[in-house]
C-alpha positions, 0 to 999 in steps of 0.5 A: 282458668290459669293464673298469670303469676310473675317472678322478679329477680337481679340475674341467675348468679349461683347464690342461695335465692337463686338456687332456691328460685330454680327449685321453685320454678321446678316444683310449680304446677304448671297446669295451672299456673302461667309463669313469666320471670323478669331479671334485671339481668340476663345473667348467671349459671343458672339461666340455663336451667330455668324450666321450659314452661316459665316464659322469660321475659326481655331483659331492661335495656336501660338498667345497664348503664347503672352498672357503667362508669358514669362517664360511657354511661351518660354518652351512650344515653346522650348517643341513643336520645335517652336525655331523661335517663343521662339525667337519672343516671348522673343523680344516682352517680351523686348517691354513688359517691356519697352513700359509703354504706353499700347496701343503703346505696343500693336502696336510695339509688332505686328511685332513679333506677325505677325512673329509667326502667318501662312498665311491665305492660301485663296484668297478673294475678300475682307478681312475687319479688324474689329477694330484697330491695330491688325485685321488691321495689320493681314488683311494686313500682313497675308491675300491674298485679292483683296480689304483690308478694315480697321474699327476704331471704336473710335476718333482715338485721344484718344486711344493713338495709334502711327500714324507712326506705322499705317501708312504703314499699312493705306497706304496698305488699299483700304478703312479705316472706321469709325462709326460717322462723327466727328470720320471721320473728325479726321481721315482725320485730322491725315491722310490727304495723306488717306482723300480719304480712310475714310469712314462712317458707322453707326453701324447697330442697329434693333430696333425690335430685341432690343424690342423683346429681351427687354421684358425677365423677371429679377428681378429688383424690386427696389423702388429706383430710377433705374440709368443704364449705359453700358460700360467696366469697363474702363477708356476710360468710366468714372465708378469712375465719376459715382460712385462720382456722384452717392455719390453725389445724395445720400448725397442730399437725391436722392433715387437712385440704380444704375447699371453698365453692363460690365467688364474690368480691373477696377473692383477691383480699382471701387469696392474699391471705391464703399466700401470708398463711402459708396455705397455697395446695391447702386452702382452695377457691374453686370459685363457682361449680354448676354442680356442686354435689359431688365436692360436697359428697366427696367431703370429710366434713362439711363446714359452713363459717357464716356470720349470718344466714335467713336459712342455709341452703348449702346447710341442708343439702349437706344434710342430705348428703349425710356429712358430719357437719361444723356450723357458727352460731349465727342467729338461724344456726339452730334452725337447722343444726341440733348441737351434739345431734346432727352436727356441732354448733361452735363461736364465730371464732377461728379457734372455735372452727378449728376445735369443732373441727377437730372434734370430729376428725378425732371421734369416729363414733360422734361422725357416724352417730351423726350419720344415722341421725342424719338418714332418719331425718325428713329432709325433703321440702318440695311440699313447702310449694303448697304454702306458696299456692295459698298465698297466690289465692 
């Protein structure tokens, strides 16, 4: 008999997790699994591809009105007879207001979030909260299941989360999950009455579907040199050290175009400094590709500026695609990057970025013994879906 498994998540927007939950739902046995996904939102360039078998369930009418400015929130409540959920609404509205640190706030407001929201009405063998905060909280507050699993996708440290807010929702997991090993060494760190929970899965990658979708025709015709990173045009990935370095290798005379794949709420603060730089044809928002591959293939080098990563998806589809590769050393960097071997670790420091740079457009030979590293490296992890499947037994 199948099992009936549940995955959790905000929306489909094109961020690692929800690339890494694509590949997933595509990798599953569905002969043997039954699976739904709920999304906080029925939203984001991937919906599209979630995969025929995988049962999508409706969308939560109320949790909207926390994405509304108050005031048309607390109307269209009080307009639909929902009294209860204007009252939770104008609560979290005082969180809001008050709680500067983001990521807090979102953790503190859940509690009214999860007031307004209805039970899944199911029973699941198991139901998996895809990414931190509210997929968790929802898997634990609102879904019936034999077996709860819970996946950090990033250094728990550096997203700037509460541990005592998480706490009793980690002290309800049967399992807490993580993409790289450091990732799971601080979480067993910060949660040591949980180290038996914490387990490791790599994201699953396929290589040939990264060839295969690489070879898409674009237009990328540049002379220059072309530089590309992959990333939310957030702070967590480092753009405006990025653009300074990018200032950097023009003023020593470097031929460079580079671009940014991505979007997020930097984009106006990067564009500003783009036009102060001088660097408006040189340093480029794409904003979000469906298919990314064909930029990444069509680039000289690939450049990743993060502050701090769980495990860098875009790092190994890099990989694939055999590029000379410049990565900050944020905690997970060598994880995945073996300095001098397949790629050049350097400080978070726009000098530092530059002079990797540089380093490469300057030694042929150190990018094409990256290159054979490269091509005899096992990149392939579709076979990290086993773990998973112990983990739902």
């Amino acid at each position: 008999m199948k099992k009936k498994v549940l995955f959790v998540m905000n929306n489909l927007w094109c961020g690692g997790a929800e690339k890494a939950l694509i590949s997933l739902l595509e990798t599953i046995d569905y002969s043997k699994y039954d699976v739904d996904l709920f999304l906080l939102k029925h939203e984001g360039l991937f919906l599209s591809n979630i995969p025929k078998e995988v049962n999508l369930l409706a969308e939560p009418p109320e949790y909207k009105y926390y994405d509304m400015p108050i005031k048309t929130a607390v109307l269209d409540c009080l307009k639909n007879g929902k009294l209860d959920v204007a009252l939770y609404r104008i609560l979290a509205g005082a969180i809001y207001k008050s709680e500067k640190n983001k990521i807090r706030c979102e953790q503190r407001v859940w509690k009214y979030i999860s007031k307004s929201l209805k039970d899944i009405n199911m029973k699941y063998d198991v139901a998996i909260g895809y990414l931190e905060k509210n997929p968790i909280y929802f898997c634990i507050d609102k879904v019936n299941a034999a077996n709860r699993i819970g996946f950090i996708h990033n250094d728990y440290d550096k997203l700037g989360m509460d541990p005592t807010l998480d706490q009793p929702y980690f002290d309800k997991l049967d399992h807490v999950v993580t993409v790289s090993e450091e990732c799971g060494n601080i979480l067993k760190r910060r949660f040591p009455m949980h180290s038996h929970k914490v387990e490791v899965m790599h994201n699953i990658v396929s290589p040939t579907a990264i060839r295969k979708l690489s070879k898409e025709q674009i237009a990328m015709n540049d002379t220059e040199i072309k530089l590309v990173s992959v990333g939310r045009l957030n702070y967590q990935k480092g753009f405006e050290l990025a653009i300074n370095s990018c200032k950097m290798l023009v003023q020593a005379g470097y031929p460079v175009k580079w671009y940014i794949i991505g979007e997020g709420e930097e984009r106006m603060k990067l564009e500003k400094m783009i036009k102060e730089q001088g660097l408006e044809g040189l340093f480029i928002l794409l904003g979000i590709k469906e298919n990314p591959y064909p930029y990444m293939k069509e680039a000289d080098i690939y450049v990743q500026t993060s502050r701090f990563e769980g495990k860098s998806i875009a790092i190994d589809e890099a990989k694939i695609l055999q590029k000379p590769i410049v990565v900050t050393n944020f905690n997970t960097a060598k994880d995945q990057i073996n300095n001098l071997k397949n790629g050049i670790i350097v400080d978070m420091t726009a000098e530092s970025i530059s002079e990797g740079i540089k380093t490469l457009i300057d030694n042929e030979d150190l990018r094409h013994q990256f290159k054979f590293n490269l091509s005899n490296e096992h990149l392939g992890t579709e076979d990290e879906i086993h773990k998973l499947y112990a983990l739902f037994n």
